[in-house]
N, C-alpha and C positions, 0 to 999 in steps of 0.2 A: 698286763700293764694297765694301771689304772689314772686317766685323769679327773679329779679333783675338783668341782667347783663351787661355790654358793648358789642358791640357797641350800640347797641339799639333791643337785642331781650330779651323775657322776658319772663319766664314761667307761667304760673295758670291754674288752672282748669276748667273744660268747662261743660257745659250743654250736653249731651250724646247728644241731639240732634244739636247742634253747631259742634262736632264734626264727626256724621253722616255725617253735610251736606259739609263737610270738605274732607270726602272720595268721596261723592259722586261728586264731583269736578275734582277728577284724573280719569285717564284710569282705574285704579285698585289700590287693598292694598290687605294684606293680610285676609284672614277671622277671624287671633287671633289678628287683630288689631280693630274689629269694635267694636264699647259698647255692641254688643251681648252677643258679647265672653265673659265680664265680668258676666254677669249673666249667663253663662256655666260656669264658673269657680266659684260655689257659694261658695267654702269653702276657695276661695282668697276673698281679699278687692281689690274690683276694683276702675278705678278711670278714668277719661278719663281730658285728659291733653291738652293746644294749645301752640304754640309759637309765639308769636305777635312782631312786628316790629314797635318803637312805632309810633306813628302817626305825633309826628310834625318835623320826621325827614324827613317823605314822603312829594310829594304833592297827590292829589285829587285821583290819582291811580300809579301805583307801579306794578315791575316787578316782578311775583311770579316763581313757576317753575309746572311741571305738568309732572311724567315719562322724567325726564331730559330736557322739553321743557318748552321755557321762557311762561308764560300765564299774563295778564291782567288783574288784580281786583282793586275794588273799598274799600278803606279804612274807617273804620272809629274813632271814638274818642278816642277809645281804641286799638289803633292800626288794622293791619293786621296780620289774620291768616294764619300763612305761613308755620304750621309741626303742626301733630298733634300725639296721640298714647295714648293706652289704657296701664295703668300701672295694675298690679296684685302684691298684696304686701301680701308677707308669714310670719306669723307672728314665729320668733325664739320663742320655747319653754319655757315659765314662763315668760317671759319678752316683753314688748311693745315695741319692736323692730322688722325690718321689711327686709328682703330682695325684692327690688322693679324689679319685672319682664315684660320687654316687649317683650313679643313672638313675631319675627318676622316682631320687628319694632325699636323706633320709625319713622314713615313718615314726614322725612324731608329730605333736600336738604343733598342728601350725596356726590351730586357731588360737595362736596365745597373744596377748599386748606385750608380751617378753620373749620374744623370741631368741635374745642374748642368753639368757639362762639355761637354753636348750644349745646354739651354738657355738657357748664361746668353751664347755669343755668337752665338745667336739675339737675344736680346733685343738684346744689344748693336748689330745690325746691325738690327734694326726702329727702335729709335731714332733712328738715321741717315736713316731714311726718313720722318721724322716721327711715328712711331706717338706717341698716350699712352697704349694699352693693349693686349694681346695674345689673342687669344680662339683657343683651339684644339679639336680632339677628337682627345683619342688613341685610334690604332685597336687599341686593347687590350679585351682581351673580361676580364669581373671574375667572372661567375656564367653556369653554364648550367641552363635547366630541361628536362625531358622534355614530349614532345604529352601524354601520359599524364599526368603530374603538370601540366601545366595544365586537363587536359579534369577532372581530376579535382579541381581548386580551383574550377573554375565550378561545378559543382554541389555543394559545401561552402557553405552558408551562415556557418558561421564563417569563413571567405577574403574577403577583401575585394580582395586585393593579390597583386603576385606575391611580394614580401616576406616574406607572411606562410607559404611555402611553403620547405623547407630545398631548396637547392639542389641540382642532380644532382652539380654541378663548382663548386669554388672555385678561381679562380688565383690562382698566388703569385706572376705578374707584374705581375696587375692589381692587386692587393693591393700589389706593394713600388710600383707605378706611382702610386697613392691615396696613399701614405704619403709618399711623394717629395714627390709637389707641393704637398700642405698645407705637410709643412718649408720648402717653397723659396718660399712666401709665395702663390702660385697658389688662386684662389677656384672654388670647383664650381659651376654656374648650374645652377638650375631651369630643367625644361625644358618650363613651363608658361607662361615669359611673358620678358624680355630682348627678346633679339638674334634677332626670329623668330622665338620659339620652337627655334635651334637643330635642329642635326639629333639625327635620333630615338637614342634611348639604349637603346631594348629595339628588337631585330629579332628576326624569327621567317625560321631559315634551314634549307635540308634540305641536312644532310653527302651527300655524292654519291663519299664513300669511305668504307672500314671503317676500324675504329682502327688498325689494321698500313698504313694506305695505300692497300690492295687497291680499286680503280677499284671500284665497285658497277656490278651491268647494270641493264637497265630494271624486270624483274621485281623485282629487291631494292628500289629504290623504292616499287615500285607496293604491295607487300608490306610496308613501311611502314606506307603510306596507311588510314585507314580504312573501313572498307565504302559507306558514303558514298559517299566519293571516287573509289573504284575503279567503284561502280552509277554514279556520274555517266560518267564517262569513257567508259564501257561502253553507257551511254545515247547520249550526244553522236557516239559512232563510229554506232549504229544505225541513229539521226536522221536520217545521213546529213551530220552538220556536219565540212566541209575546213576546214582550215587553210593558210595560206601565208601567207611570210616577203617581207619587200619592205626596203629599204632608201633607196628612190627619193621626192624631194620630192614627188613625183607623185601618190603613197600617203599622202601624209604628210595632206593636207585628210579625206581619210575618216575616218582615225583622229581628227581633230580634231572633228567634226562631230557623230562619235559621243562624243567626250570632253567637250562641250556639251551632247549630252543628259544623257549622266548629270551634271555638272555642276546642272544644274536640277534633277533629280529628286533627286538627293542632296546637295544644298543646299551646294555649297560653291563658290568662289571661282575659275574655271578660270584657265587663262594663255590666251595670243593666240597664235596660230597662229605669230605668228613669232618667240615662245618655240622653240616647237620645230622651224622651221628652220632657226634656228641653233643649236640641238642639234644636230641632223642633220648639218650641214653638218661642223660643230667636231669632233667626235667623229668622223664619219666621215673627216677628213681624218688622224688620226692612224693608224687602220686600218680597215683595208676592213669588218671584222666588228666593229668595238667595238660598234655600237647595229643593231638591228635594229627595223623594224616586222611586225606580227603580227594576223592578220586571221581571225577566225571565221565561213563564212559556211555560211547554210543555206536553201539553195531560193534561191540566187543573194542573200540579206537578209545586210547585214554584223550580228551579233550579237553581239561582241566582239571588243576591239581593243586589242593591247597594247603597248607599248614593253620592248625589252628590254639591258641594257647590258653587258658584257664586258672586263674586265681581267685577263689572265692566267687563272689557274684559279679567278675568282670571278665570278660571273652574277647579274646582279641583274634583277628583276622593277620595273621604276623607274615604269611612268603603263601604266592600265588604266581599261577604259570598255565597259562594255556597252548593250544595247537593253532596254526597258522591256518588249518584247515578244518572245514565242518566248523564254521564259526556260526554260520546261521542255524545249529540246533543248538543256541545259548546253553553252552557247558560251565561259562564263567558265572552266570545268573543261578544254576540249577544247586552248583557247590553251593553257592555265595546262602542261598536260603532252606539249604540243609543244614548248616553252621548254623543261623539262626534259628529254626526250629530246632535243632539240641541246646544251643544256650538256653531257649526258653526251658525247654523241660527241665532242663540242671539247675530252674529258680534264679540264672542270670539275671543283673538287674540293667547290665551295658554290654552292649556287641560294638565293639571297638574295631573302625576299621582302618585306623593308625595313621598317618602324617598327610597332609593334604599342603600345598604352600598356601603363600596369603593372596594368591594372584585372582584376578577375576577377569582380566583382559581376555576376550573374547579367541585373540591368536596368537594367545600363549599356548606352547605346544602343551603344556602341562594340566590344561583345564580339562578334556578329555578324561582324563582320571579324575577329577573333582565331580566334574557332572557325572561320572559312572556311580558314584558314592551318593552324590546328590539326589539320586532318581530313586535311593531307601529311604528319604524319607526321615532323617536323621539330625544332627545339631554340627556345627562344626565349635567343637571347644576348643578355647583357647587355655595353655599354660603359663603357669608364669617364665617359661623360660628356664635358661641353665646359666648358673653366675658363679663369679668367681672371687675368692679371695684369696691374693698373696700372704702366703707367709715369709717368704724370701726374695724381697722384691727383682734383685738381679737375677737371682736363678729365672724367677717365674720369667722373667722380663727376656733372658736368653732360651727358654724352653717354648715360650709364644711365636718367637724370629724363627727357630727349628720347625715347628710344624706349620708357618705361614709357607715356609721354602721346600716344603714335601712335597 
């Protein structure tokens, strides 16, 4: 089914493998945008989606975009694919009606002053599909802060927030991105309470290049890091703790075992083992290296254990899990900069090590993991968030009151 719109971009549905080879085209995208992730999300209706340009408005090739830079491809009858994004659509309670969700996406040109041109036959084409409502996150970064101007608002009693911190970096994409979609009627959601909680809107990432592009080696990393960081490492080699990579269902139960320990000891909600072998399975069937597993051990004891994911030039640090015991021969340090020295060698350009809150209060339980992240040496990005547009205002407005009372 195709929707329709002026000037000449169009939306319809695409072959998971059209749009695979659509990612693999760019520098990176996110991992909840690949047609994986719909079959990890087996109890959504996935769908994977292109935006095409049509063809006899071009000639023979046409100026695309690629991470903000102009790229060169070849067209054909059915136009150019020029955005693409994996939809997840939740069906409202007794009714075939649909909130359509894209984690973390869709992948198109946000550096545009029209952004209505790209999402009003989106919407058009969600409607067709029964959506009443639209929930996205664009992968647009708004503000960045420095390890240093975070480690240095923890200990400010007057910081409460990262907010309350001027920025290192403002963008002007994420800025004209904010401005866009309030005009075009799009609502910002807290990401304290909706749809899940949403995904996270502050990440804490380490650039794995210099501003000119220049690759960084292992030393420029480590030289980042704090002293901390660097005596942990230095400890955990001493200790005697290996590391090794596995990618095999086989490995997958240890990591799990151990993702249930901590689980209990750190109080929160784990998933089921066969959460993540169909992760595994999904992920690995797109490429050999997208997901790896990651295993700390020492004196033969697994001590840490981490999951690791791969799109292009972006690495992300996604489920981690340590032992309550043998914590002083740093097994969560020793993983943590094995994952990085393989992103480097795979020409990563970001090690991502995913949602951090915006707190800086000193006795917030939650800062402890900030400053763990913090001591690499890294950026905390900000996104623009996940927003929402009704298409059905009372559905949306009755499917809001159902997941506030969940």
């Amino acid at each position: 089914m195709t929707a329709a719109f002026p000037p000449s971009l169009t939306v319809r549905a695409v072959p998971e493998a059209e749009h695979l080879d659509f990612l693999r085209s760019r520098g990176s995208a996110s991992f909840l945008q690949t047609p994986a992730w719909g079959r990890v999300k087996s109890e959504w209706r996935a769908e994977s989606i292109g935006w095409f340009r049509d063809a006899s408005s071009l000639g023979s090739s046409t100026q695309g975009f690629r991470d903000g830079r102009s790229t060169t491809s070849s067209t054909s009858d059915e136009g150019e694919l020029v955005g693409a994004a994996l939809v997840l659509y939740r069906q409202l309670p007794k009714v075939k009606r649909y909130l359509a969700y894209l984690p973390e996406g869709p992948i198109i040109d946000w550096d545009s002053d029209d952004l209505a041109a790209w999402l009003e036959p989106l919407t058009a084409h969600l409607r067709k599909q029964g959506a009443f409502g639209v929930r996205m996150g664009p992968p647009v970064l708004t503000r960045r802060w420095s390890a240093a101007q975070v480690k240095e608002g923890i200990a400010d009693d007057a910081v409460r927030r990262l907010g309350d911190i001027p920025p290192l970096e403002r963008s002007r994409v994420g800025a004209s991105v904010v401005s866009q979609l309030t005009e075009l009627g799009w609502r910002p959601q807290s990401v304290e309470g909706g749809f899940a909680a949403g995904q996270p809107r502050h990440n804490f990432a380490i650039p794995l290049v210099a501003e000119d592009g220049t690759p960084l080696s292992e030393d420029d990393v480590l030289k980042g890091m704090n002293q901390q960081w660097r005596r942990n490492i230095k400890k955990a080699a001493k200790a005697g703790v290996t590391v090794t990579e596995s990618s095999t269902a086989e490995d997958l139960k240890a990591f799990h075992d151990l993702y249930l320990h901590t689980a209990e000891r750190d109080h929160f909600t784990p998933r089921p083992l066969s959460y993540f072998t169909t992760m595994l399975e999904a992920l690995s069937s797109e490429e050999s290296d997208r997901i790896k597993l990651w295993f700390a051990h020492h004196e033969g004891q697994l001590v840490a254990a981490t999951i690791s994911i791969r799109v292009g030039t972006h690495v992300w640090y996604s489920y981690g899990a340590s032992s309550t015991e043998k914590r002083e021969v740093r097994g969560s340090n020793a993983v943590q900069w094995a994952m990085i020295r393989d992103a480097l060698a795979a020409g990563a350009e970001v090690y991502d090590l995913r949602g951090i809150t915006d707190t800086l209060d000193a006795d917030d339980p939650t800062v402890g993991l900030i400053q763990f992240k913090v001591g690499t040496g890294g950026q905390v990005v900000e996104y623009a968030g996940e927003w929402d547009l009704p298409l059905n205002r009372p559905l949306y407005a009755a499917f809001d009151l159902y997941m506030k009372r969940r």
